[in-house]
C-alpha positions as CSV (number, residue, x, y, z in Angstrom):
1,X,-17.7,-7.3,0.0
2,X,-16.1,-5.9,-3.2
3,X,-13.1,-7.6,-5.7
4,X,-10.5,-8.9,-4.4
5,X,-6.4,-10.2,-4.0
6,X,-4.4,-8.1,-30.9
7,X,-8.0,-8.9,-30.9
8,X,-11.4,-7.9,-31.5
9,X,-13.6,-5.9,-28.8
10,X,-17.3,-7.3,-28.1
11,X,-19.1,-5.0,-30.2
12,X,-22.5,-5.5,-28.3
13,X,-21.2,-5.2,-25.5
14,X,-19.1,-1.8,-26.3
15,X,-22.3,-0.5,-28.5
16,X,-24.6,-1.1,-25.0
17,X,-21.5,0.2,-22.5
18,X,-19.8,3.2,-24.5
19,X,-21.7,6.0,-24.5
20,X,-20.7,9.5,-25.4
21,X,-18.7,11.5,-23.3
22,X,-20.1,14.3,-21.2
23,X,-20.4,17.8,-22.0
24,X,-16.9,19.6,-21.6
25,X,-15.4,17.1,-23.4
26,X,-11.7,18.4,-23.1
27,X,-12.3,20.9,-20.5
28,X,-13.1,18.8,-17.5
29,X,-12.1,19.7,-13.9
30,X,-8.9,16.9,-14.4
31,X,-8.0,18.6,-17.9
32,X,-7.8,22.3,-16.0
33,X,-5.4,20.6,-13.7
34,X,-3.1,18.9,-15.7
35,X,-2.6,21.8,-18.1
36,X,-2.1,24.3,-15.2
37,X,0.6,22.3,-13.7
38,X,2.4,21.3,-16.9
39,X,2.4,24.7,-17.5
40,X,3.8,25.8,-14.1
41,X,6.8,23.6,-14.7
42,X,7.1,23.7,-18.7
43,X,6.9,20.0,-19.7
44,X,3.9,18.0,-21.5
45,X,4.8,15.8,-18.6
46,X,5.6,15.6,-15.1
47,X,6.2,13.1,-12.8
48,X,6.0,11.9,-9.2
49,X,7.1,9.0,-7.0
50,X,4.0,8.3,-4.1
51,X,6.1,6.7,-0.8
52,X,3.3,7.1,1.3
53,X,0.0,5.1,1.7
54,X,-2.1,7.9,2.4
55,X,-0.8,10.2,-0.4
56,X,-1.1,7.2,-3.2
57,X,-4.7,6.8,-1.6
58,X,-5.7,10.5,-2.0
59,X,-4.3,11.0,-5.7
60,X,-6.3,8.1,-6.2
61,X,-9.2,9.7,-4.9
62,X,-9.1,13.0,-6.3
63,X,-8.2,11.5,-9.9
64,X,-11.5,9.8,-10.0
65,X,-13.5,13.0,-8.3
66,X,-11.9,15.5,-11.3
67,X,-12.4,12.5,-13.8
68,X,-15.0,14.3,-16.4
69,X,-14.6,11.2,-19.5
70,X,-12.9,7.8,-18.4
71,X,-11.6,5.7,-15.7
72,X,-9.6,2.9,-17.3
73,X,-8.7,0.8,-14.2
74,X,-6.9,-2.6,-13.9
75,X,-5.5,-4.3,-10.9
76,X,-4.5,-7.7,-9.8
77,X,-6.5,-7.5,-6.4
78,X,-9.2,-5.0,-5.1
79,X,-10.5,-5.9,-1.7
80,X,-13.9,-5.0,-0.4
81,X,-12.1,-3.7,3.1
82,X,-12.2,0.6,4.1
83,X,-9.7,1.6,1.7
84,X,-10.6,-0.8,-1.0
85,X,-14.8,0.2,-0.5
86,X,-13.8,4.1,-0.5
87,X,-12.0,3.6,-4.2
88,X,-15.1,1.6,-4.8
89,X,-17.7,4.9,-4.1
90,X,-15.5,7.1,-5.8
91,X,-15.6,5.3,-8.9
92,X,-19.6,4.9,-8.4
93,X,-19.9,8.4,-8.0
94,X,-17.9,9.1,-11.3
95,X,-20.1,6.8,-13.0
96,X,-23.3,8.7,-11.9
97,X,-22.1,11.9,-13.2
98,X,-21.5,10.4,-16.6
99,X,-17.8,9.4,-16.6
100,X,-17.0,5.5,-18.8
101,X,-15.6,3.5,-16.5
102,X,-13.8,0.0,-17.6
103,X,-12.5,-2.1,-14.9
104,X,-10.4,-5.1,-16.0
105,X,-9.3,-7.6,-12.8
106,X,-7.9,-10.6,-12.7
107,X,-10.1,-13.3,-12.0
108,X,-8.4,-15.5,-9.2
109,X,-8.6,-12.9,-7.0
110,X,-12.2,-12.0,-8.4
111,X,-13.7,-15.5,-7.1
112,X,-16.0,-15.4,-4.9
113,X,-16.8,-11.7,-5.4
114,X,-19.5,-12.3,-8.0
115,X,-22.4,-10.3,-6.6
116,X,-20.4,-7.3,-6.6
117,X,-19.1,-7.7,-9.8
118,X,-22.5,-8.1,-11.3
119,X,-23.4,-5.0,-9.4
120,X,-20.8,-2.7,-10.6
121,X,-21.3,-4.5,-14.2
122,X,-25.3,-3.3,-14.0
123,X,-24.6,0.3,-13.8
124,X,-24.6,1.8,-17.4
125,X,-21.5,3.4,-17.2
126,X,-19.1,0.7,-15.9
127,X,-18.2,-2.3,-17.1
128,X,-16.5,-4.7,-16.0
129,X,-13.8,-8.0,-17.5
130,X,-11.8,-11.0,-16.2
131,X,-8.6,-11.6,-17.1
132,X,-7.5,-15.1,-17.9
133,X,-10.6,-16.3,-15.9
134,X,-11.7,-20.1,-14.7
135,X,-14.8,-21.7,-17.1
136,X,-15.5,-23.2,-13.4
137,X,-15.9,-20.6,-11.6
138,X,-19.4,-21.7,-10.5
139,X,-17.2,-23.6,-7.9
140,X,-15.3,-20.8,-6.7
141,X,-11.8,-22.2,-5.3
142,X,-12.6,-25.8,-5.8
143,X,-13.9,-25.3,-9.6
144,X,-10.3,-23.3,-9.9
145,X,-8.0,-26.1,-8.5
146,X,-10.1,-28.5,-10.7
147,X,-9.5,-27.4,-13.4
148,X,-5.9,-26.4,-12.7
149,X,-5.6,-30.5,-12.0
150,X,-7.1,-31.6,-15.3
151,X,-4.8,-29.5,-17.1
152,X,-5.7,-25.5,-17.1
153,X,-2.1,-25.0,-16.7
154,X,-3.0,-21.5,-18.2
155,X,-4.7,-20.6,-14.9
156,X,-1.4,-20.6,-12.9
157,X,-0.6,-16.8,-15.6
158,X,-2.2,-14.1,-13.3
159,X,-2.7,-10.3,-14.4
160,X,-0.2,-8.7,-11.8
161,X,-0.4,-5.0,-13.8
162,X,-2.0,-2.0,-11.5
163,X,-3.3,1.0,-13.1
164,X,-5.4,3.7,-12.6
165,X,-5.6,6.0,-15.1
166,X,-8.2,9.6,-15.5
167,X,-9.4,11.0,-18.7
168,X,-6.1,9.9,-20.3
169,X,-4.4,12.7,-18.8
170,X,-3.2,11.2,-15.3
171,X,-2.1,7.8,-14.7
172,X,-0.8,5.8,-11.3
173,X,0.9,2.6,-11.7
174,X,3.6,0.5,-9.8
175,X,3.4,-1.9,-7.0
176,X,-0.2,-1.0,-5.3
177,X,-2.9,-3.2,-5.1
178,X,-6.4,-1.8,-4.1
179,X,-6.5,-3.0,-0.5
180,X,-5.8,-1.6,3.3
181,X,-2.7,-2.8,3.7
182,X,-1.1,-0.5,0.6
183,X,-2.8,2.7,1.8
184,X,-1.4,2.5,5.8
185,X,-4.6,1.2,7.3
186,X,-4.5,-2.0,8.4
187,X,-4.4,-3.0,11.8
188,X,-2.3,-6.3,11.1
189,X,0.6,-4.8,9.0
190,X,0.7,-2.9,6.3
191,X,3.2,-3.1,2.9
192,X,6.3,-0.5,1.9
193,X,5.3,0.3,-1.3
194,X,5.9,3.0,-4.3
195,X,3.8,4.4,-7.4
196,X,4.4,6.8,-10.1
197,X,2.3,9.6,-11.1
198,X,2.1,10.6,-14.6
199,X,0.5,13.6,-15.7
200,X,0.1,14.9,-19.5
201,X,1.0,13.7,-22.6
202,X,2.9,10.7,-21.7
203,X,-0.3,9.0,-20.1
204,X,-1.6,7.7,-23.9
205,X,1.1,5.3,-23.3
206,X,-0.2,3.8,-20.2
207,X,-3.8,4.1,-21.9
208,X,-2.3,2.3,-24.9
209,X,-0.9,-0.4,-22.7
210,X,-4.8,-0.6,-21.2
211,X,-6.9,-0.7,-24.3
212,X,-4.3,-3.7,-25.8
213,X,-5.4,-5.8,-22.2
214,X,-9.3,-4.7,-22.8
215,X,-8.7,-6.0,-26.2
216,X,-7.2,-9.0,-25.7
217,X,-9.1,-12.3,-25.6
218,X,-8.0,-13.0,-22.5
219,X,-10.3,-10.4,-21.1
220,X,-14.2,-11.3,-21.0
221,X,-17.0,-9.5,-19.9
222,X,-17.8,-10.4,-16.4
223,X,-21.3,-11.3,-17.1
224,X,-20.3,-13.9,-19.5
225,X,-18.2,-15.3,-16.8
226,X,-20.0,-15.2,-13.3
227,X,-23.8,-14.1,-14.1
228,X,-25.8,-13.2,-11.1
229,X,-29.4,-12.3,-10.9
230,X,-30.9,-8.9,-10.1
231,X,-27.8,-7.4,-10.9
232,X,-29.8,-3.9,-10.9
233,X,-31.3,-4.3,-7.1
234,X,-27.3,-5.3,-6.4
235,X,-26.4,-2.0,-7.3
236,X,-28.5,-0.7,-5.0
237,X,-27.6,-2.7,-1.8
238,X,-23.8,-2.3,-2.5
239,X,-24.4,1.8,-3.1
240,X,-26.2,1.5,0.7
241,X,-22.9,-0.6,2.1
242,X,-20.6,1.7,0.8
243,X,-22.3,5.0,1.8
244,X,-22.8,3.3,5.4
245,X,-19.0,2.2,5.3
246,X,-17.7,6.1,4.6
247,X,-20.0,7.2,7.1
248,X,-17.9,4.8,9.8
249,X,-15.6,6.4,12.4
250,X,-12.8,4.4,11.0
251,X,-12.9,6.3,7.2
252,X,-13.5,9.1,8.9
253,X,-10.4,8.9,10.3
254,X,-8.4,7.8,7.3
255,X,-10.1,10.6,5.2
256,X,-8.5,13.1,7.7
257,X,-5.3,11.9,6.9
258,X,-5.6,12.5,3.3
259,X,-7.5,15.6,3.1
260,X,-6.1,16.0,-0.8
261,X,-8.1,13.5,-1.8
262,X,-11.0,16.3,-2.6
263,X,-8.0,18.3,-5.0
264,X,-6.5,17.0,-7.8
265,X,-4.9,20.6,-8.6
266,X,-3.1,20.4,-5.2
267,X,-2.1,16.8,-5.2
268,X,-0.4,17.7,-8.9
269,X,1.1,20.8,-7.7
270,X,2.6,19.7,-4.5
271,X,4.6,16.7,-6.4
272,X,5.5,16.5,-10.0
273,X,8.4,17.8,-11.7
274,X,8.8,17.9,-15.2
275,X,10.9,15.5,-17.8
276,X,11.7,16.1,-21.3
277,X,10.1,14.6,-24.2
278,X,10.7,10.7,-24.7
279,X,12.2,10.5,-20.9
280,X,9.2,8.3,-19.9
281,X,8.4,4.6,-21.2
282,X,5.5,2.7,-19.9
283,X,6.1,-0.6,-20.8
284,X,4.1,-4.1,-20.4
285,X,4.3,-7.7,-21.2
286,X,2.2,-8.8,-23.9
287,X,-1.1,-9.9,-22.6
288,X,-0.4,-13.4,-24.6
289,X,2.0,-14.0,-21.7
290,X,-1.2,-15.7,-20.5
291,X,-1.5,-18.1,-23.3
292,X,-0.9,-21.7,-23.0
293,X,1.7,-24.1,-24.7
294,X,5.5,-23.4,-25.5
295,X,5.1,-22.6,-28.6
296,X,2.5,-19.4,-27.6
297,X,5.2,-19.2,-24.9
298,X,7.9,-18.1,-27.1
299,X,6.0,-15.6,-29.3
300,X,5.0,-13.8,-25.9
301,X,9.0,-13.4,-25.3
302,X,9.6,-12.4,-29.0
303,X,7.8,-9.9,-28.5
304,X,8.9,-8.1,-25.7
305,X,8.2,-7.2,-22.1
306,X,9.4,-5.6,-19.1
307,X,11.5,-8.5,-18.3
308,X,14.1,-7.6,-21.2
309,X,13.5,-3.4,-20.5
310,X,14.7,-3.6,-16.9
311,X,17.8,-6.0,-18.0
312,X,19.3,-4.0,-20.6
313,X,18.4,-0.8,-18.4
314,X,20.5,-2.0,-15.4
315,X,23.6,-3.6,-18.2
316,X,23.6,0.0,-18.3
317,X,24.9,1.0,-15.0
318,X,28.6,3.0,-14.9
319,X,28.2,3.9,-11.2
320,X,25.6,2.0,-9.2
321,X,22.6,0.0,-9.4
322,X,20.1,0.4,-6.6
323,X,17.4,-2.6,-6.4
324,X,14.2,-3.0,-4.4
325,X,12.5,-6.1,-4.9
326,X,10.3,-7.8,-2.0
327,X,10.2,-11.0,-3.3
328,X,14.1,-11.5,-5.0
329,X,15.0,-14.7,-6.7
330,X,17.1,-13.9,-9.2
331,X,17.5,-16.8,-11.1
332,X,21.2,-17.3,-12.9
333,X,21.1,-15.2,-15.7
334,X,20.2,-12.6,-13.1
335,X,22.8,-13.2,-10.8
336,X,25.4,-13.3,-13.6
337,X,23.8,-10.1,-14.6
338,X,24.2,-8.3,-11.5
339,X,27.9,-9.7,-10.7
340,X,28.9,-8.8,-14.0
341,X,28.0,-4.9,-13.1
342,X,30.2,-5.6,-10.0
343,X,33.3,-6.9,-11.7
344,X,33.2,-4.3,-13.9
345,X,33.5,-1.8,-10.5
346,X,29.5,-0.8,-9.9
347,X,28.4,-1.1,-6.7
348,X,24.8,-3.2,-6.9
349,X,22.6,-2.6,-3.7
350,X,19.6,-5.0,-3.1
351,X,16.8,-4.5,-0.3
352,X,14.6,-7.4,0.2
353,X,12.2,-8.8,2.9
354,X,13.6,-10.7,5.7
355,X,12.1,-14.0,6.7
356,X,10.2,-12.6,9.5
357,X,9.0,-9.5,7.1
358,X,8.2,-11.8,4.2
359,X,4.0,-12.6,3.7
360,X,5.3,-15.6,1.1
361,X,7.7,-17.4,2.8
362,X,8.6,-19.7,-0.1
363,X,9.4,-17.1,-2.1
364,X,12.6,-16.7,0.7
365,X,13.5,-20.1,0.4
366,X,14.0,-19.6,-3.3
367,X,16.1,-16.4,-2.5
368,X,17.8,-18.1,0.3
369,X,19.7,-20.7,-1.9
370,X,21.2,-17.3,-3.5
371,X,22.0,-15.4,-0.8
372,X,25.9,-16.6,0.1
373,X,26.5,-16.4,-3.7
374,X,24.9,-13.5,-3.8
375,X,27.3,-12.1,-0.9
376,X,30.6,-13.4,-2.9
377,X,30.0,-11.7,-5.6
378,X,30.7,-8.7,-3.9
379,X,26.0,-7.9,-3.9
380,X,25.5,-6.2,-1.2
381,X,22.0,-7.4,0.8
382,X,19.5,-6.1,3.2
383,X,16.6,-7.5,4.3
384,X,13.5,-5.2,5.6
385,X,12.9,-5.8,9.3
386,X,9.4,-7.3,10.5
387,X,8.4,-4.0,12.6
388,X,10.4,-0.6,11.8
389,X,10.9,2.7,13.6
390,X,8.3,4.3,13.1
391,X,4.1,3.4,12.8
392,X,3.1,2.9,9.6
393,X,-0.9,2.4,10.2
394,X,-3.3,5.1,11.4
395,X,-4.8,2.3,13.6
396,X,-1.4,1.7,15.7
397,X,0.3,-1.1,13.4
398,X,3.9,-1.4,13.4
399,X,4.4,-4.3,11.7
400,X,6.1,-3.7,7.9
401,X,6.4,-6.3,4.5
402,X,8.0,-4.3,2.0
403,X,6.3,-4.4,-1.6
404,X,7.8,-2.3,-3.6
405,X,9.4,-3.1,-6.8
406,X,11.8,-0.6,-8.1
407,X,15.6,0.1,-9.0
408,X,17.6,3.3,-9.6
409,X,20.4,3.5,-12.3
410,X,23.6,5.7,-11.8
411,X,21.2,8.6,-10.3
412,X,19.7,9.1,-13.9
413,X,17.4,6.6,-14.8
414,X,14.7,4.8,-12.2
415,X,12.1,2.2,-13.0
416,X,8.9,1.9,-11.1
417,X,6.1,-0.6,-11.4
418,X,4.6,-4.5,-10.5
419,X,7.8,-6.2,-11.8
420,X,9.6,-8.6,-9.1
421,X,13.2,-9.7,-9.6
422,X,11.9,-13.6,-9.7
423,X,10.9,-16.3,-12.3
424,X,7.2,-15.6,-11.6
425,X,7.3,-12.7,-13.1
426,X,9.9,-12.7,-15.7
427,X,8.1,-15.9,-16.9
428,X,4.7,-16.5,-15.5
429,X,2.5,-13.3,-14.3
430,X,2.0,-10.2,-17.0
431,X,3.7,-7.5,-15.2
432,X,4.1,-3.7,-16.0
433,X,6.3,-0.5,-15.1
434,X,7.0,3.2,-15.5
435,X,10.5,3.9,-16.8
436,X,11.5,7.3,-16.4
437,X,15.2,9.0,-17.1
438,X,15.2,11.8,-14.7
439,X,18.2,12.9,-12.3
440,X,15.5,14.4,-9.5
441,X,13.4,11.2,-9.6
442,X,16.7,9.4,-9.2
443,X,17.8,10.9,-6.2
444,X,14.7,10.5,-4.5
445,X,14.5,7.0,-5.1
446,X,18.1,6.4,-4.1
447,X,16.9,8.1,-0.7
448,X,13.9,5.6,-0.6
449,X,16.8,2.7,-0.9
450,X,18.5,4.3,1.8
451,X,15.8,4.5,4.2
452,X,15.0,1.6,3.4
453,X,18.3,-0.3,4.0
454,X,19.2,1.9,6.9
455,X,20.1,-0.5,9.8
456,X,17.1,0.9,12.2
457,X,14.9,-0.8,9.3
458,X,17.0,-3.3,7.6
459,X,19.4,-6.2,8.7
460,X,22.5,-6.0,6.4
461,X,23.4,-9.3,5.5
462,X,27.3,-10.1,5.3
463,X,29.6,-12.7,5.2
464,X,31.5,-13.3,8.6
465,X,34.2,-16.3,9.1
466,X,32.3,-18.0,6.3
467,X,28.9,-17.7,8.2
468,X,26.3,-15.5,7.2
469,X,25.9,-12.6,9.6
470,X,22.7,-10.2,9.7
471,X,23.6,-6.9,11.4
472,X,21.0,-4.3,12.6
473,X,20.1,-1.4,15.5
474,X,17.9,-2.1,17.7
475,X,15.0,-0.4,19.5
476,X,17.3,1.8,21.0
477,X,19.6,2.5,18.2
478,X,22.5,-0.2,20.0
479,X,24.5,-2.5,17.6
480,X,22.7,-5.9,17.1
481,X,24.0,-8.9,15.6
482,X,22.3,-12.8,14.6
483,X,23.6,-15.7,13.3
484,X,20.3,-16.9,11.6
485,X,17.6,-15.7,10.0
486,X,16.4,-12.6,12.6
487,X,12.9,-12.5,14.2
488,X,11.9,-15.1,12.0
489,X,9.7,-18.2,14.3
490,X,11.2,-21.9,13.6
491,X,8.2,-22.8,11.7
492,X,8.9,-20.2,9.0
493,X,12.6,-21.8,8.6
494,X,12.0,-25.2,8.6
495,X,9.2,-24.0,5.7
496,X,11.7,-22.1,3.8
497,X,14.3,-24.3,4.2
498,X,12.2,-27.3,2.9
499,X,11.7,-25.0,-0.3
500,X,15.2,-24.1,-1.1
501,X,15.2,-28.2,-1.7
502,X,12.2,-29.2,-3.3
503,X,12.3,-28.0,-7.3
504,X,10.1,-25.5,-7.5
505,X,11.6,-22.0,-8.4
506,X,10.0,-21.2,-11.7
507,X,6.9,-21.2,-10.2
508,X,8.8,-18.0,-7.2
C-alpha cells in the first residue's frame, strides 16, 4: 500500500500547502514536554540512544500524536506493511488536527507507490517531494533502468538520510527506515538497529539540515512527478485501509508492546540525559551529492559531509575505537585509517554482518577481500550471527541482520546515524548522523558493541595457522569453531566470492 524501500522553494506550491500554525502556537502538548524534561535534567538538550524496535516505534508514535505545528519527515524507504501503515495514520491524524506536514522520500523506493503518494499529497496539510526522482517514472522499474542505461547515471545517488522530526523540538534520526523489519515485527527477520533522540534546542540543527533537502532542486513536488487522478477520493480509500489495518489483531498486538506510544512526556522522561551546550552536531552531506558530473562531484566533497566528520572524529581516538557498521568495506584510506589508530596502541573493534546474517551479499564480498588484512593489522572483527539468543519479533522471528551504523570514541564521543563504513556512502548515497560528546551515551553504546560482539551473537573472526578462523557459542553456550564462512549456504559464497573479483566496489 504506502511508500516504500541552495535553491528556491515552489512558491505556489508553499503559498497553497503552508498554512498558519494552529492555535497554541508555542504551547503545544510536545512543547510542555520537552520543556518539563529539559528542566528536570537542566540542559536545553537531552539525548537518548533507541536499541529497541518497539521503543524507536513508540517515540515515533507519540512525537506525531503531541505534534501541535510540524512534522518534517524524510526517509529513504517507508513501506505500506503494519508498522509502516500505523506511522502512516499517525501522521494523517496530525494532519487533520491542523499540524504542516512535509514528507520528503526518495524516489526509487517511491515507484510504484503512486496512488498513495497522490493521496497523502491531496490532504491540505501534507505535502509531499521526491528526491532525485526518475523523469520515467510512468514505467515504474523498467522506465528507471531505462533511463539509468541511456545515461541517468545520476539515478544510481539515493537519499539514504532518516528523520523524523516534531514541532522543531524533538527529532529521531540514525539507521531506521519506516518498515516492519526495524520496529521487531516481521515474521521473516528483523534488523539490529539504533536511533538517537534529540529533544530541545539542538533539534533546529536537524530541522536546518531538513529545510536545505526541501529546498534543494533535487526535491520536487510529488504531483509534478507521478500525477494520479482523484487524488481527493484516494485519500479517502487509503484513510479506510489504514483504520481497518489498526483495527487488525496483529497491530493490536504490536500496540501492546509499545504502550508509550500514547505519551511523549513518558517516553522523554524515561530516556534522555542531558549534554552541555555545543556537545551535539547533526551533520549531513550536501544534497548536491546527488548531482551529476565530476566536476559537481567535487564541489559536493568541498563542501563537507559526514564522510570527513566521522574521519577526523575517530583520528581522534587515544584509547579505543568501537565501530558498528552492517555493511563494512572500508576502502584503503579507511583501512590505513583504522591501522594507523592501532599502531599508535588503540584498540579498534568492528562488528559486522556475517555472510549468513547479511540481506546484500555483495556488499560481503567487497568486505571479504579486506578481512585477512584487516586481521593483520591487529582490527579486531566480528560478524553478527544469522539467528541470536534471544527473539527479536513479536511474531516468533529469530532470525537477525544487523543495521546499525554507529561508532564510539574513547567512552566520550559517539556517532549515530545512516552512514555505512563503505564507498556507497562515502561517495554515492547522501547520508546523515547525530554526533554527540557525551561520557553516558558512550558507555551505553560501548555496551551495545558488546552485546553485540558477544560470542552467543557474534562469530569473532581471527587468524589461525594463516587460515581464517570464526569462533562462536552455540545454542547451548559450548565452544564452536568453522573454518569458512558460518551458516552461510554455498550459493551465497560462490556469489560473494564472484564479487570480491569482478571490479565493482565503489558502487558497495
Amino acid at each position: 500500500m504506502l511508500i516504500r524501500h541552495g535553491s528556491e522553494a515552489h512558491p505556489s506550491t508553499t503559498a497553497l500547502k503552508s498554512p498558519s500554525a494552529p492555535e497554541g502556537r508555542g504551547t503545544t502538548t510536545l512543547d510542555r514536554a520537552v520543556d518539563a524534561v529539559t528542566a528536570r535534567i537542566g540542559a536545553a538538550t537531552g539525548v537518548a540512544l533507541l536499541v529497541q524496535g518497539t521503543e524507536a516505534f513508540a517515540v515515533r508514535a507519540a512525537a506525531a500524536r503531541a505534534a501541535g505545528r510540524s512534522l518534517d519527515l524524510q526517509y529513504y524507504l517507508w513501506h505500506g506493511d503494519l508498522t509502516g501503515g500505523l506511522l502512516a495514520q499517525e501522521v494523517l491524524q496530525a494532519a487533520d488536527r491542523g499540524v504542516r506536514v512535509r514528507m520528503l522520500l526518495d524516489d526509487v523506493f517511491a515507484l510504484g507507490q503512486e496512488r498513495a503518494i497522490a493521496a497523502l499529497d491531496a490532504h491540505p496539510q501534507i505535502e509531499v517531494r521526491l528526491f532525485n526522482g526518475t523523469r520515467w517514472r510512468a514505467f515504474g522499474w523498467l522506465g528507471y533502468a531505462l533511463e539509468m542505461l541511456l545515461g541517468g547515471w545520476h539515478l544510481n545517488r539515493r537519499m539514504h538520510n532518516k528523520a523524523w522530526i516534531a514541532d522543531g523540538r524533538v527529532a529521531i534520526a540514525g539507521g531506521r527506515n519506516l518498515a516492519d523489519e526495524y520496529f521487531d515485527a516481521a515474521e521473516e527477520f528483523n534488523f539490529r538497529d539504533l536511533d538517537m533522540l534529540l529533544a530541545g534546542r539542538a533539534v533546529t540543527q536537524a530541522t536546518a539540515v531538513f529545510e536545505r533537502y526541501w529546498r534543494s532542486p533535487f526535491a520536487r513536488p510529488a504531483r509534478d512527478l507521478s500525477p494520479a487522478g482523484n487524488a481527493r477520493g484516494g485519500l479517502a480509500a487509503l484513510r479506510r485501509r489504514l483504520l481497518a489495518a489498526a483495527d487488525a489483531p496483529a497491530a493490536r498486538r504490536f500496540l501492546a508492546r509499545s504502550p508509550e506510544g500514547s505519551r511523549l512526556s513518558t517516553c522523554l522522561d524515561k530516556r534522555l540525559v542531558a549534554v552541555p551546550e555545543g556537545a551535539i552536531r547533526v551533520v549531513a552531506d550536501p544534497p548536491e551529492k546527488a548531482k551529476r558530473g565530476l566536476g559537481a562531484r567535487r564541489r559536493a566533497r568541498a563542501a563537507g559531509g559526514i564522510g570527513p566528520e566521522a574521519a577526523d572524529a575517530l583520528r581522534l581516538a587515544q584509547r579505543e575505537a568501537l565501530l558498528v557498521s552492517p555493511y563494512f568495506v572500508p576502502g584503503a584510506a579507511g583501512l590505513e585509517l583504522l591501522a594507523a589508530l592501532v599502531r599508535r596502541g588503540v584498540r579498534v573493534s568492528v562488528v559486522t554482518n556475517s555472510l549468513a546474517a547479511t540481506d546484500v551479499v555483495a556488499v560481503h564480498g567487497g568486505y571479504a577481500g579486506y578481512r585477512r588484512t584487516l586481521l593483520e593489522a591487529g582490527i579486531e572483527l566480528f560478524e553478527l550471527k544469522r539467528s541470536g539468543d534471544e527473539a527479536t519479533s513479536l511474531f516468533g522471528s529469530r532470525g537477525a541482520s544487523l543495521h546499525t551504523k554507529a561508532f564510539v570514541v574513547d567512552e566520550a564521543r559517539v556517532c549515530v546515524g545512516s552512514f555505512n563504513l563503505d564507498p556507497r556512502s562515502a561517495a554515492l548515497n547522501t547520508e546523515m548522523g547525530i554526533f554527540a560528546d557525551s561520557p553516558e551515551l558512550a558507555r551505553e553504546l560501548k555496551a551495545e558493541h558488546e552485546r553485540l560482539a558477544h560470542p552467543a551473537r557474534s562469530w569473532r573472526v581471527s587468524l589461525a595457522d594463516g587460515r581464517l578462523c570464526w569462533s562462536a557459542q552455540d545454542a547451548l553456550g559450548r565452544p564452536a569453531t568453522s573454518w569458512h564462512e558460518p551458516d552461510a549456504s554455498l550459493s551465497r559464497r560462490v556469489l560473494a566470492g564472484l564479487i570480491h573479483l569482478l571490479p565493482v566496489e565503489a558502487q558497495l
